[in-house]
C-alpha positions as CSV (number, residue, x, y, z in Angstrom):
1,X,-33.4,32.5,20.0
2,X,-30.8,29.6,19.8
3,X,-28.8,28.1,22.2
4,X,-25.2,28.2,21.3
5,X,-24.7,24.9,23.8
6,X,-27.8,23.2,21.5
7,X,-26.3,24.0,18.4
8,X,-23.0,22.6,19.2
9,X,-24.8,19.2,20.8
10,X,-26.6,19.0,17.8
11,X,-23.2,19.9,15.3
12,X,-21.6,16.5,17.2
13,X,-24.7,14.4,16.7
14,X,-24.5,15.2,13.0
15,X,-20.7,14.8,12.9
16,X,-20.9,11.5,14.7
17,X,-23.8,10.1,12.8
18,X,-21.9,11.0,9.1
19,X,-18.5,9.1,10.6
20,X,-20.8,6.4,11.1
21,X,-22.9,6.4,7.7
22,X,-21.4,6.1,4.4
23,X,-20.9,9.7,3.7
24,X,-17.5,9.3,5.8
25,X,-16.1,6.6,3.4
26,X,-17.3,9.1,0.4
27,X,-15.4,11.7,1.7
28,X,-12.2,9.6,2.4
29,X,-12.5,8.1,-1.3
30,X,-13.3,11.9,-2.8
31,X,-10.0,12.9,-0.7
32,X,-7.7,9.9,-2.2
33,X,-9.1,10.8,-5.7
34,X,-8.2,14.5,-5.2
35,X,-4.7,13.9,-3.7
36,X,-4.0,12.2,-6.6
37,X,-5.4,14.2,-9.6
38,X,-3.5,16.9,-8.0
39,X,-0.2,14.9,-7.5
40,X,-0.2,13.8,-11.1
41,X,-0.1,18.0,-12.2
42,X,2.9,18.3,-10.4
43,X,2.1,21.2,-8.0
44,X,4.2,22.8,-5.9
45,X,3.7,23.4,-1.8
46,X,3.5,27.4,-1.2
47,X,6.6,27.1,0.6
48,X,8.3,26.1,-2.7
49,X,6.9,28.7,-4.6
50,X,8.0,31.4,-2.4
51,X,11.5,30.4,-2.1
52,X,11.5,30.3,-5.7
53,X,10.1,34.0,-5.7
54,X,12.5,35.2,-3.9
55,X,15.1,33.7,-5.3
56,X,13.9,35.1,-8.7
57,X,13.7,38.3,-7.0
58,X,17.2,38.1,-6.3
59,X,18.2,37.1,-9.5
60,X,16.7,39.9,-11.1
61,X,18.0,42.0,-9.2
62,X,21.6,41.2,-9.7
63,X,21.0,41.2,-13.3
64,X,19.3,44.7,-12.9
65,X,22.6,46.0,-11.2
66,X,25.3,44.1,-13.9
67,X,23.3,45.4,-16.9
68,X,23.3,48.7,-15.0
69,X,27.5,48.4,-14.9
70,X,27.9,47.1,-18.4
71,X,26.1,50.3,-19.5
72,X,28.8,52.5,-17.6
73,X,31.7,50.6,-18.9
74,X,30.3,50.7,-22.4
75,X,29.8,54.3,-21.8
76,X,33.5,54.7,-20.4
77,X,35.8,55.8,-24.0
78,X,38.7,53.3,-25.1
């Protein structure tokens, strides 16, 4: 069976040795290349898009209740 304590020591060994190697200067150019394919599709944070739901939600909801009154008044004889 494994130690848990000798997985960890050798987890950090690995980490350390890859921060040291070229694999950590792969990673940081693969993360600037990513950050900026992604910037140029103009994305939105999760944040934004959820405001944005709810503000839609909103809106459709007052439009829901308006159509809902111009039906009455249209109903409502002259």
């Amino acid at each position: 069976m494994l130690d848990p304590k000798m997985f960890e020591d050798f987890t950090q060994r690995v980490s350390g040795l890859i921060a040291k190697s070229p694999a950590a200067d792969i990673e940081k150019n693969v993360r600037s290349m990513m950050g900026s394919f992604f910037s140029k599709l103009d994305l939105v944070t999760r944040e934004e898009f959820d405001t944005q739901a709810n503000v839609l939600a909103r809106t459709r909801q007052l439009v829901d209740q308006l159509t809902a009154r111009l039906d009455e008044l249209e109903k409502t004889p002259k």
